[in-house]
C-alpha positions as CSV (number, residue, x, y, z in Angstrom):
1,X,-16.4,6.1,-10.9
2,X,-13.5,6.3,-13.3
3,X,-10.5,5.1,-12.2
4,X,-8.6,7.1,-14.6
5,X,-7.8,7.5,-18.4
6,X,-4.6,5.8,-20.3
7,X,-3.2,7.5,-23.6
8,X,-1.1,6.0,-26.2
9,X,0.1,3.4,-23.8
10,X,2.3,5.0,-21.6
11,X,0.8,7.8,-20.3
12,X,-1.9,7.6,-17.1
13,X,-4.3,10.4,-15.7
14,X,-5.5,9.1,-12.2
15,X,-8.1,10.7,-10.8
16,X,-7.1,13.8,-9.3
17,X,-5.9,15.0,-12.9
18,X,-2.6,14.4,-12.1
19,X,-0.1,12.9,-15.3
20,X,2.1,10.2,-15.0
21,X,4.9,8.1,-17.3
22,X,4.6,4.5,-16.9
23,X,8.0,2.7,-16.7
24,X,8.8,-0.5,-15.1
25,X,6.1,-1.2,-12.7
26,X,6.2,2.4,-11.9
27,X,4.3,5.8,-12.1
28,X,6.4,8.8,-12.8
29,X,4.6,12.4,-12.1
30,X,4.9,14.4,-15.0
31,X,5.4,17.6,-13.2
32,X,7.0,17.1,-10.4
33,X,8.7,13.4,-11.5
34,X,8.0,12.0,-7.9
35,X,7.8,8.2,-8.3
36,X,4.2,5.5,-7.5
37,X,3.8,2.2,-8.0
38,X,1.7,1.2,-11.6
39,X,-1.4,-0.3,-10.9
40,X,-3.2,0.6,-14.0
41,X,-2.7,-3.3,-15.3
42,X,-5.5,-3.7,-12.8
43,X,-7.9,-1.0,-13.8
44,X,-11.2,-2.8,-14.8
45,X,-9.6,-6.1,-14.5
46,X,-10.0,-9.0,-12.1
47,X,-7.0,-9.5,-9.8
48,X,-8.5,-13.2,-9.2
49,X,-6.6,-14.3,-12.0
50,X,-3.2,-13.3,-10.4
51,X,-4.1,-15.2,-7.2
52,X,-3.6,-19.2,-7.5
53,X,-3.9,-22.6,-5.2
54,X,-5.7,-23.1,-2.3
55,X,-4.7,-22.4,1.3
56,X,-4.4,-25.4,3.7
57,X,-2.2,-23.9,6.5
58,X,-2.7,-20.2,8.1
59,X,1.1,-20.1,7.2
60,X,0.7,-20.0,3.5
61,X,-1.9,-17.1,3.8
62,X,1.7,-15.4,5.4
63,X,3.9,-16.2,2.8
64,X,1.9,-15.4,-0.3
65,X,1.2,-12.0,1.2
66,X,5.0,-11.6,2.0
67,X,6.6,-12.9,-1.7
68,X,3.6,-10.2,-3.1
69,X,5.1,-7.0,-0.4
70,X,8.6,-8.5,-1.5
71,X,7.6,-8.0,-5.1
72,X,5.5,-4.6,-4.7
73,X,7.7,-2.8,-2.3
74,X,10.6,-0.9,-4.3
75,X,12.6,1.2,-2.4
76,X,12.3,4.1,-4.5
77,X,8.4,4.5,-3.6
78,X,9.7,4.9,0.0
79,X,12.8,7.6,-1.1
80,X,12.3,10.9,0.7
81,X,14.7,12.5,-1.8
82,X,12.7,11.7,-4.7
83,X,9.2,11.8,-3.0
84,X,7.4,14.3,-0.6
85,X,6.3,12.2,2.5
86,X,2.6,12.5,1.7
87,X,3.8,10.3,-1.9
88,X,5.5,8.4,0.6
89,X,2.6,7.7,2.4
90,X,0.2,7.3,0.0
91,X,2.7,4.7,-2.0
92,X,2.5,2.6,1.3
93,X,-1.3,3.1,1.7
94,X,-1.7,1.7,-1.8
95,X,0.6,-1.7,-1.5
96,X,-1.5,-2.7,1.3
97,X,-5.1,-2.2,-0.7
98,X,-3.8,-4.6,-3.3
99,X,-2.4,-6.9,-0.8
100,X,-6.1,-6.7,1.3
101,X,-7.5,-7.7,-1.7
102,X,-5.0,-10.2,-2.2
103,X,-5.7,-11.5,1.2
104,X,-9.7,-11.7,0.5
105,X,-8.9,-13.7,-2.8
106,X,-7.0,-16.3,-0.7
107,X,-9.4,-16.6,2.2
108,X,-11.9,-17.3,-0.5
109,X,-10.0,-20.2,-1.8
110,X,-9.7,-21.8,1.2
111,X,-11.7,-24.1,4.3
112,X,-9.4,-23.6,6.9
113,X,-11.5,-22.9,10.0
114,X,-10.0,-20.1,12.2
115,X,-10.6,-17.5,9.5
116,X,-10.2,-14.3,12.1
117,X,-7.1,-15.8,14.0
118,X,-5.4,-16.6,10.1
119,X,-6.4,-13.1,9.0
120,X,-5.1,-11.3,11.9
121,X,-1.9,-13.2,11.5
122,X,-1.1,-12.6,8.3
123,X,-2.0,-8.8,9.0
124,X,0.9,-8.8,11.7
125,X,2.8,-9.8,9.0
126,X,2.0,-7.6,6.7
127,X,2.4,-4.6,8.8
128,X,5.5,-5.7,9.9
129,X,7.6,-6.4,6.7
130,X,6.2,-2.8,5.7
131,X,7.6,-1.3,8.8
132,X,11.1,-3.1,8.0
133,X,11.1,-2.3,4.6
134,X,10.5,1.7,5.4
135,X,12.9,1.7,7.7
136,X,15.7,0.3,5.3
137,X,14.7,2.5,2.6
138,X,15.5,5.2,5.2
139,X,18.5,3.9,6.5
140,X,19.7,3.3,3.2
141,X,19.0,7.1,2.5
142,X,20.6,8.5,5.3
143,X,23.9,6.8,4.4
144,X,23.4,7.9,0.4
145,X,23.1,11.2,2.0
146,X,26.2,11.7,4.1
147,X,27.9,10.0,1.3
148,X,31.3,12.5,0.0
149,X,29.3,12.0,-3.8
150,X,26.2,13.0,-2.9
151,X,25.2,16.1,-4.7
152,X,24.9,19.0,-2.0
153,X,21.3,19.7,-2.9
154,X,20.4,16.2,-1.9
155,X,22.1,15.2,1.3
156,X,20.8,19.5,2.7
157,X,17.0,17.7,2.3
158,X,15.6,16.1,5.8
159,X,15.2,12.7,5.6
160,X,11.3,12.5,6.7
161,X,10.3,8.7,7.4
162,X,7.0,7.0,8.9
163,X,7.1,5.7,12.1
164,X,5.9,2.0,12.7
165,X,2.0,3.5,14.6
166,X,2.1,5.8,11.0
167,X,2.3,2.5,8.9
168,X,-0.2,0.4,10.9
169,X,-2.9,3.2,10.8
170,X,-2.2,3.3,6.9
171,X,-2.9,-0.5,6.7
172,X,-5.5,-0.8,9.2
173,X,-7.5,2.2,7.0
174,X,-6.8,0.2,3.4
175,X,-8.0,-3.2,4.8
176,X,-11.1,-1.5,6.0
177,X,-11.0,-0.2,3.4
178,X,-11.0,-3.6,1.0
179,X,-12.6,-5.2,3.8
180,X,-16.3,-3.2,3.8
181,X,-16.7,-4.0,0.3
182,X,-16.9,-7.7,1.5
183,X,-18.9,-6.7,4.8
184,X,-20.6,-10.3,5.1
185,X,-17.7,-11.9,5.3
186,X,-15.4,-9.8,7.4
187,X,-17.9,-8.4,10.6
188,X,-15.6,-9.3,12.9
189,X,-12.0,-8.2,11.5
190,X,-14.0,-4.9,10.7
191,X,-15.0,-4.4,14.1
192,X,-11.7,-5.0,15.5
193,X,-9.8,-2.6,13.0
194,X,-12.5,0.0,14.0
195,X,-11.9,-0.9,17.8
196,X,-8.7,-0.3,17.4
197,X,-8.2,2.4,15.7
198,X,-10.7,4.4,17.9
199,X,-9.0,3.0,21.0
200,X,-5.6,2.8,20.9
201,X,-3.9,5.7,21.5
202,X,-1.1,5.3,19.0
203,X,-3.4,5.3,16.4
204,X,-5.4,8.9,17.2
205,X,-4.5,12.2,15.4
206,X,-3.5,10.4,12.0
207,X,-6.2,11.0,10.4
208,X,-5.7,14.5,10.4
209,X,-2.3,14.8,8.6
210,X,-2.9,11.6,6.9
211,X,-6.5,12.5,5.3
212,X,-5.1,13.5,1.9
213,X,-3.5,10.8,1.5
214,X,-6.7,8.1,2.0
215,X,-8.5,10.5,-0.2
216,X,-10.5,8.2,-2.5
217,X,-9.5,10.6,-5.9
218,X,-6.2,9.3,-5.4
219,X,-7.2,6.2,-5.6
220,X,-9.7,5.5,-8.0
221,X,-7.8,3.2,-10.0
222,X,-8.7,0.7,-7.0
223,X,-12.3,0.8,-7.3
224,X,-12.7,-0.7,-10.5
225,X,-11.1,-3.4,-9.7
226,X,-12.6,-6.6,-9.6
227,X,-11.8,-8.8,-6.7
């Protein structure tokens, strides 16, 4: 699979077709200038490199994962203003493959014995901070938006946002994701991700208004990475 083509430098064509401008960590759509994070460092690449030390408490599987959402999670990939909501949710969707993979790296590089429980954890965590961080790009938007100098064109546009069940079916779907390419070593976080998400009903109808979004062409870039 291709994970999509680079020109001169700066310009990326994932693998829908779609054009974008890199600048500063981020992926500007030619077309319709809606903003997603720049991944295309990655593309063929291993992320092992990027991952360092060895784990010896559950609690630093926590943190490492945090400092990389702290680092990743811009609020301009969650601005409804600049970004339709399914940009939105593909932009989350995206930070938590990277920081599954992330998590898989760690695990590797560690003997700590409660693997599940540590694993688990850390994804409360994960999904958490991604909930807060949403929120606050929101929040922050709703204020820009009854702001006198907001330009009238801006602050008439609803202010869509995820809801916390929205984000936690996006990260339970990428760390299945990750996860299934690692099978042998995950079988029991996979089959609780799978329980859950078939059984709890906060986490039914998603998938429907969610699908193009988990679409694999708009993700490509992910699967040559090495990890």
């Amino acid at each position: 699979k291709s994970g999509g083509r680079s020109f001169n430098g700066n310009l990326w064509v994932d693998g829908a077709g779609s054009s974008y401008v890199k600048w500063c960590s981020l992926l500007i759509n030619t077309e319709n200038f809606e903003i997603q994070g720049d991944y295309t460092r990655l593309h063929g690449n291993s992320l092992r490199e990027s991952v360092n030390g060895m784990l010896k408490k559950s609690a630093s599987l926590n943190s490492k994962l945090l400092w990389y959402l702290r680092f990743r999670c811009n609020f301009l990939l969650f601005d409804t203003v600049i970004n339709s909501l399914a940009t939105v949710r593909l932009n989350v969707y995206q930070v938590f493959l990277v920081c599954a993979m992330k998590c898989h790296l760690l695990m590797s590089n560690t003997k700590l014995s409660n693997r599940s429980k540590c694993i688990l954890n850390a994804f409360e965590e994960v999904a958490s901070y991604m909930t807060s961080k949403v929120s606050c790009a929101a929040n922050r938007l709703a204020r820009e938006m009854k702001s006198p100098s907001t330009h009238q064109s801006s602050s008439s546009r609803p202010n869509h946002h995820l809801s916390p069940h929205q984000i936690r079916w996006l990260a339970l779907v990428a760390f299945l994701k990750v996860f299934q390419r690692k099978q042998s070593q995950y079988k029991d976080i996979i089959r609780r991700f799978k329980i859950e998400l078939a059984t709890n009903p906060r986490m039914h109808g998603h998938e429907a208004h969610f699908g193009n979004v988990v679409d694999p062409k708009l993700s490509t870039i992910f699967d040559a990475v090495e990890f």
